[in-house]
C-alpha positions in Angstrom: 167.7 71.8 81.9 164.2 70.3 81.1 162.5 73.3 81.1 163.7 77.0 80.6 167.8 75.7 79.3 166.8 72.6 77.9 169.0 73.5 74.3 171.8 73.7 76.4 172.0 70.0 76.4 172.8 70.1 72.6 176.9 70.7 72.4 176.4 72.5 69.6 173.8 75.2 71.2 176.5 75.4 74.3 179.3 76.5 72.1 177.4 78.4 69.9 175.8 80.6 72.7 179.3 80.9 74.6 180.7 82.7 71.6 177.9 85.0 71.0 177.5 86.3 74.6 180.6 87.6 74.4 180.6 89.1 70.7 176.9 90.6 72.2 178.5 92.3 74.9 180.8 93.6 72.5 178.5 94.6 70.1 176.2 96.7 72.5 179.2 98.4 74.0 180.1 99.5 70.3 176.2 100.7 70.0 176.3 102.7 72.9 179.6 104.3 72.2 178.6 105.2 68.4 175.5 106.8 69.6 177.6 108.6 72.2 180.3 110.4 70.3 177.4 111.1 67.5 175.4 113.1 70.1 177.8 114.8 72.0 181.6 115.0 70.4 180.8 115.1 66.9 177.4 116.9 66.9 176.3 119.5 69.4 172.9 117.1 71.1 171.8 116.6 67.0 169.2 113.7 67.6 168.0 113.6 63.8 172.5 112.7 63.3 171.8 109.8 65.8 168.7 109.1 63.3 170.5 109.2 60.6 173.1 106.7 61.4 170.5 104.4 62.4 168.6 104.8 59.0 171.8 104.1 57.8 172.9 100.9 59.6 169.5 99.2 59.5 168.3 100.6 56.2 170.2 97.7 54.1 168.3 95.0 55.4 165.2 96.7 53.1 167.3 97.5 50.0 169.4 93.9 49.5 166.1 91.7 51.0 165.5 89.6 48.0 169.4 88.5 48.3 170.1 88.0 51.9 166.9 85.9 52.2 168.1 83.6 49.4 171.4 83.6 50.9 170.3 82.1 54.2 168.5 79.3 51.8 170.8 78.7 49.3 174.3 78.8 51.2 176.1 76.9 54.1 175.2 79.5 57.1 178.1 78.7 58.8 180.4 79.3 56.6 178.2 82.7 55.8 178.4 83.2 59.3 182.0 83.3 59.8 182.7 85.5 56.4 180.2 88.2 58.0 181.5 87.8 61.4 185.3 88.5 60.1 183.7 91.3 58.4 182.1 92.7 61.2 185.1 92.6 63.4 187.2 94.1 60.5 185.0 96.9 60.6 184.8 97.8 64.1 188.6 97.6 64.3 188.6 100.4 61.3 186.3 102.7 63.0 188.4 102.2 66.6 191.4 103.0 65.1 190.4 106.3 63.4 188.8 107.4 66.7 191.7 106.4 69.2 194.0 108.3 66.4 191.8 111.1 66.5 190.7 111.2 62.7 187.3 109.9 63.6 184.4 112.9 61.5 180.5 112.2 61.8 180.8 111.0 57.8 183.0 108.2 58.9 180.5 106.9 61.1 178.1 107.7 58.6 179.8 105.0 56.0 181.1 102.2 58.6 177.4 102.2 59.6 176.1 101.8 56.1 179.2 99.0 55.5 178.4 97.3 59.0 174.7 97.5 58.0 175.0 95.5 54.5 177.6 93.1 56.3 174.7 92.8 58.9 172.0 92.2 56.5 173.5 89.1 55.0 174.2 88.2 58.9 170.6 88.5 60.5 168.8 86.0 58.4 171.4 83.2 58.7 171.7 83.8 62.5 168.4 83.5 62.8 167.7 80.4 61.0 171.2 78.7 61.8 169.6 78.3 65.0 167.7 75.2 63.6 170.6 73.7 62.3 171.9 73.7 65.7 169.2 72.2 67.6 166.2 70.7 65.3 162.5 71.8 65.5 161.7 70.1 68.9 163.6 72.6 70.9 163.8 75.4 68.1 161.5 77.8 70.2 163.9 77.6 73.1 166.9 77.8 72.0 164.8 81.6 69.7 164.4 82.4 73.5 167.7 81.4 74.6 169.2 83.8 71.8 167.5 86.6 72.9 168.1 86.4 76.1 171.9 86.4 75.9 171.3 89.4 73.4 169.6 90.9 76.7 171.7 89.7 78.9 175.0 90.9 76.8 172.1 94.5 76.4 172.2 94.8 79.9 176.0 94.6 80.9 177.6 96.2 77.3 175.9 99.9 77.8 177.0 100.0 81.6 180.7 98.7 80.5 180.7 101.3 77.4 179.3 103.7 79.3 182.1 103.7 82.3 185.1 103.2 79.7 183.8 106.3 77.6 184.0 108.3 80.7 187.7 106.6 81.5 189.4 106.0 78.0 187.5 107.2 75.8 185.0 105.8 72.5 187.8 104.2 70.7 188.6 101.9 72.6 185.4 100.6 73.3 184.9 100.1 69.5 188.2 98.3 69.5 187.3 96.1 72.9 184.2 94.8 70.0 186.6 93.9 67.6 188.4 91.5 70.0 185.0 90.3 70.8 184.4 88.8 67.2 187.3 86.4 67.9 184.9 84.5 70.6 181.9 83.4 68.0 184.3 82.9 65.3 186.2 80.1 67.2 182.8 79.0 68.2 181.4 78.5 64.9 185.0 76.3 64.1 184.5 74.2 67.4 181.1 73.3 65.8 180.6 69.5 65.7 179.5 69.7 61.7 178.5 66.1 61.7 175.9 66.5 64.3 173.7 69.9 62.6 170.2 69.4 61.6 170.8 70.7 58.1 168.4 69.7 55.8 168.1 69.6 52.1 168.5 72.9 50.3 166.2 74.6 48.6 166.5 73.8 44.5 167.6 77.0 42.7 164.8 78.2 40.1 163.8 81.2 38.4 162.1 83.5 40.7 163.3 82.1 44.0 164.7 85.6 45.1 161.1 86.6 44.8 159.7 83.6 45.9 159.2 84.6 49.5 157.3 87.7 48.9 154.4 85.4 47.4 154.5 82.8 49.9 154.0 85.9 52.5 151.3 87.0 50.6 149.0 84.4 50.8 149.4 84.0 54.7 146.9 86.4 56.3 148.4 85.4 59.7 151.8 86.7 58.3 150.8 89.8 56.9 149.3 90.8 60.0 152.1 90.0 62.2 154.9 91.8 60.0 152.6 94.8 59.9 152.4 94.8 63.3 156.3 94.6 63.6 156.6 97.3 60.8 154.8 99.7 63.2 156.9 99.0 66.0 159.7 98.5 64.6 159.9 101.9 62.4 158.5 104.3 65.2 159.1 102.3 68.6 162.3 100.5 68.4 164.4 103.5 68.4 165.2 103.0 71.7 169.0 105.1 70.9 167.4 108.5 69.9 164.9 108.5 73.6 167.3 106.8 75.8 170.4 109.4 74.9 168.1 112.8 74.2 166.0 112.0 77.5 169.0 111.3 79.2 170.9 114.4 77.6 168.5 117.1 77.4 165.8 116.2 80.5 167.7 114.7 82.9 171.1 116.2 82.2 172.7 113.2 82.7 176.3 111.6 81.6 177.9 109.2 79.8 177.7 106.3 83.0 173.8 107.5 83.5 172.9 107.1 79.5 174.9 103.1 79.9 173.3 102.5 82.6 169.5 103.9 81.5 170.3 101.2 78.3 171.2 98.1 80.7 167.7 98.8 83.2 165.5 98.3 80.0 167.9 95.4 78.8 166.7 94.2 82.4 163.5 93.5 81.3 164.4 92.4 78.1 165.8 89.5 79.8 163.5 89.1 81.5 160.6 88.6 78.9 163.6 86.5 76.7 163.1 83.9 79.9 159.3 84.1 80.3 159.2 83.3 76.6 161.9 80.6 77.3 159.0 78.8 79.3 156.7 78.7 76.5 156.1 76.1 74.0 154.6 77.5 70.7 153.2 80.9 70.8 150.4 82.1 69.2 149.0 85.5 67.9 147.2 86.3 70.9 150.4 87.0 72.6 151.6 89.3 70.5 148.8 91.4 70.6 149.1 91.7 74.4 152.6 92.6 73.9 152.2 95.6 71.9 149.5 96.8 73.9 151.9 96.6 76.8 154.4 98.2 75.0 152.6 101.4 74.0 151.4 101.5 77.4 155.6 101.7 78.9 155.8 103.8 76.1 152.9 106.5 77.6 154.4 105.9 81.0 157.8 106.8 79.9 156.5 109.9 78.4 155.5 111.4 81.8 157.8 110.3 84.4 159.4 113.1 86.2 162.9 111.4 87.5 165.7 109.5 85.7 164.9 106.5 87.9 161.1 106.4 87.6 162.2 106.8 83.9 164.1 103.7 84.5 161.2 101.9 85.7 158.9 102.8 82.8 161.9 101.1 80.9 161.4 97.8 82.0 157.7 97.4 81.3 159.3 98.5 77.9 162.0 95.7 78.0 159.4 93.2 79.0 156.5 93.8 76.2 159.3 94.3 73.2 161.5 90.9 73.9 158.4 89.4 74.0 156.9 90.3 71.2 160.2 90.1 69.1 161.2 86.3 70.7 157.8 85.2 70.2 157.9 86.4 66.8 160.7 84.6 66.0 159.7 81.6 67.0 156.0 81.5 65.7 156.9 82.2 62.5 160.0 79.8 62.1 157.5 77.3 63.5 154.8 78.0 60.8 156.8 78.5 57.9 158.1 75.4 55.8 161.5 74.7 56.6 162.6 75.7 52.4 161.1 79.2 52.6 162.1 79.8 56.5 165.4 81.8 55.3 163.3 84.2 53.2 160.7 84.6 55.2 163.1 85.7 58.2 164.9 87.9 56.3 161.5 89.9 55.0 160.5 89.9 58.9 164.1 91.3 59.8 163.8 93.7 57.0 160.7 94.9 58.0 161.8 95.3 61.2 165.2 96.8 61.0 164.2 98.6 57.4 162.0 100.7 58.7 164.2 102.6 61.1 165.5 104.7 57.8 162.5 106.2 57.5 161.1 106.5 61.5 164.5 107.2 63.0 164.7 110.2 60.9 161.4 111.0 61.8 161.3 110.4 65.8 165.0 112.4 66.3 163.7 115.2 64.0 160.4 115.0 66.7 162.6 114.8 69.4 164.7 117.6 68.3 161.8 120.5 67.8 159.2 119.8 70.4 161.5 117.6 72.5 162.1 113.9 73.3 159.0 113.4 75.4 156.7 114.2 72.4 159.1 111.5 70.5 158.0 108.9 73.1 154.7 109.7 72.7 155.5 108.5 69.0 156.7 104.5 70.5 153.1 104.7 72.2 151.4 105.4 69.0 152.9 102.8 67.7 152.7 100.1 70.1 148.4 101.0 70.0 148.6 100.9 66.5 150.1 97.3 66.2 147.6 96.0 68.5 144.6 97.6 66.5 146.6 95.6 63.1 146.0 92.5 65.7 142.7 92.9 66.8 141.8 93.2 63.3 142.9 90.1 62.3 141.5 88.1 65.3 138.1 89.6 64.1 138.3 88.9 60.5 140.0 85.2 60.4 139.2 84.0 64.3 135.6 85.5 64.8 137.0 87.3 68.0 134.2 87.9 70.0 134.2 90.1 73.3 131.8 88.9 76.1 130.9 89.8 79.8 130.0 86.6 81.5 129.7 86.8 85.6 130.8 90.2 85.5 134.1 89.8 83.9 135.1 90.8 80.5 136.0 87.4 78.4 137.6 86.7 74.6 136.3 83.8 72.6 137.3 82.6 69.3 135.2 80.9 67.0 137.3 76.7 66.6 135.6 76.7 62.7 137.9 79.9 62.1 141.4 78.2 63.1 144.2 80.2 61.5 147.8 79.2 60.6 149.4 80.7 63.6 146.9 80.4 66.7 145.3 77.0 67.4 144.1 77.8 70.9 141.3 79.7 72.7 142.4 83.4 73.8 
């Protein structure tokens, strides 16, 4: 408890995370089963659909930015929380119903994907933050890496579930099973000892404080790096849906149960980079940049192997580098940023992140569809190389990276007189 769990001390943190593992598991088992009947009941193997649904979910976090960020500011996220949590629930149990019912078309997924994805965009930023409310800044980058690693955890046993209850009962009920699930974090969030959150004063409301963000981004070098970075990872890596289900579909000929199960391996090492990071105090720039290069390296790996289970392996190296990179993330910039603007400036990170799969989704499943899904992976390594060019960069410009061979080995150095907001340490 004093080490990788220590938020689980805090009551608050412990009921708060029992709720969401459950609505997690949930949620990922509706994932899986929307890519599913997408792919291969209501198209005939149509990747660029499964793009499109994504572009669709995720491309509100872009277009309402300057009002979700001022919403996690401004408002009580708790009680934000539970209105978009109802919400969410709502809308799964409207999509369940017209599939069990048989009604179910490829444009009604199309518009409960764009409704869950505005719900979802006003959701993000105050999940993110409300974290701090729960447990302070001492244990603030724990409890980031406790989060993610119940997403990963709920990652890894959702898409096996799904995938097993597709094959028995079918998709609706799996997207009914996730409406049940809301009922977990909702209580949750009313067993919430209000007296004992770290809420701090709110921001006061002026002219331009939608906006205000934006500039306050601007003038941090070490920020515009880092959401550059996550832009190219996010828009043409993190589409882990479209190669998962076409690799799975069209290489390896595989099933429903094989497609879950291919999802819950690379949650495996999601996990396990959501516990590495747990370990961690503050991180710092450096990491990051290892962990895109990582990542477009599982990326090039995954593009070559010749079996579903070597596939599988490549996977994990995936799992690791990505949780770490996004957990880290997390935490060094809620760390950095100053507690008014930290609601803002998570929601232009999650934006960046999620708002870019409208135009790379798109993009990889039309890739994946006309010169076939390893050329599309080959796309996630691209990226991954690319983000740790954008880091490089930076360490260069504002740290005076320097690259020596002392005793044979290659070292990094970083000049102390060029300290940046982000990375106070050698390399």
């Amino acid at each position: 408890m004093k080490g990788t769990f220590r938020s689980l001390r805090n009551y608050n943190y412990r009921v708060w995370a029992s709720g969401a593992i459950v609505s997690n598991i949930g949620t990922w088992m509706q994932r899986t089963a929307q890519d599913w009947i997408v792919l291969t009941q209501l198209t005939h193997h149509n990747a660029a659909a499964v793009g499109v649904v994504m572009a669709l979910q995720f491309g509100p976090q872009l277009l309402m930015l300057p009002l979700t960020g001022f919403a996690a500011d401004h408002l009580d996220r708790r009680k934000l929380l539970i209105a978009t949590q109802a919400a969410m629930g709502l809308l799964a149990l409207g999509l369940g119903l017209l599939t069990v019912t048989g009604l179910v078309q490829l444009w009604h997924v199309y518009v409960f994907a764009f409704l869950l994805g505005c719900v979802a965009a006003f959701d993000s930023p105050a999940r993110q933050t409300f974290v701090s409310d729960l447990v302070g800044e001492t244990d603030l980058s724990n409890a980031v890496a406790l989060n993610s690693t119940s997403f990963n955890v709920a990652r890894m046993i959702g898409p096996a579930v799904a995938g097993i209850l597709i094959a028995g009962v079918g998709t609706g009920w799996v997207f009914l099973i996730n409406a049940a699930s809301f009922v977990a974090v909702l209580c949750s969030l009313g067993f919430l000892r209000t007296g004992e959150l770290h809420i701090g004063s709110r921001p006061v409301r002026t002219r331009g404080s939608l906006v205000e963000g934006f500039r306050y981004v601007w003038h941090r070098p070490d920020l515009k790096a880092i959401l550059l970075m996550l832009f190219l990872i996010g828009t043409f890596g993190l589409n882990f849906p479209i190669f998962i289900s076409t690799m799975s579909v069209t290489v390896f000929h595989a099933g429903a149960t094989e497609y879950g199960l291919l999802t819950s391996v690379m949650a495996i090492g999601s996990v396990a980079g959501a516990l590495l990071a747990a370990q961690r105090g503050k991180p710092h720039i450096a990491l990051l940049l290892v962990a895109v290069a990582i990542f477009g390296f599982g990326f090039a790996l995954a593009a070559v192997m010749p079996s579903v289970r070597l596939f599988g392996l490549a996977l994990v190296i995936i799992g690791v580098s990505a949780q770490t990179l996004t957990t880290s993330t997390i935490s060094l910039v809620q760390l950095s940023t100053e507690p008014a603007m930290r609601g803002r400036v998570m929601a232009i990170l999650l934006a960046i992140v999620m708002g870019g799969t409208p135009v790379g989704a798109p993009l990889v499943g039309w890739v994946a569809d006309t010169f076939g899904p390893r050329w599309a992976l080959w796309v996630g390594a691209a990226s991954g190389f690319g983000a740790a060019m954008v880091g490089v960069r930076y360490l260069m410009r504002y740290r005076g990276l320097r690259v020596l061979v002392e005793g044979g080995r290659l070292r990094f150095r970083v000049d102390d007189d060029k300290t940046g907001n982000l990375l106070n340490a050698p390399l």
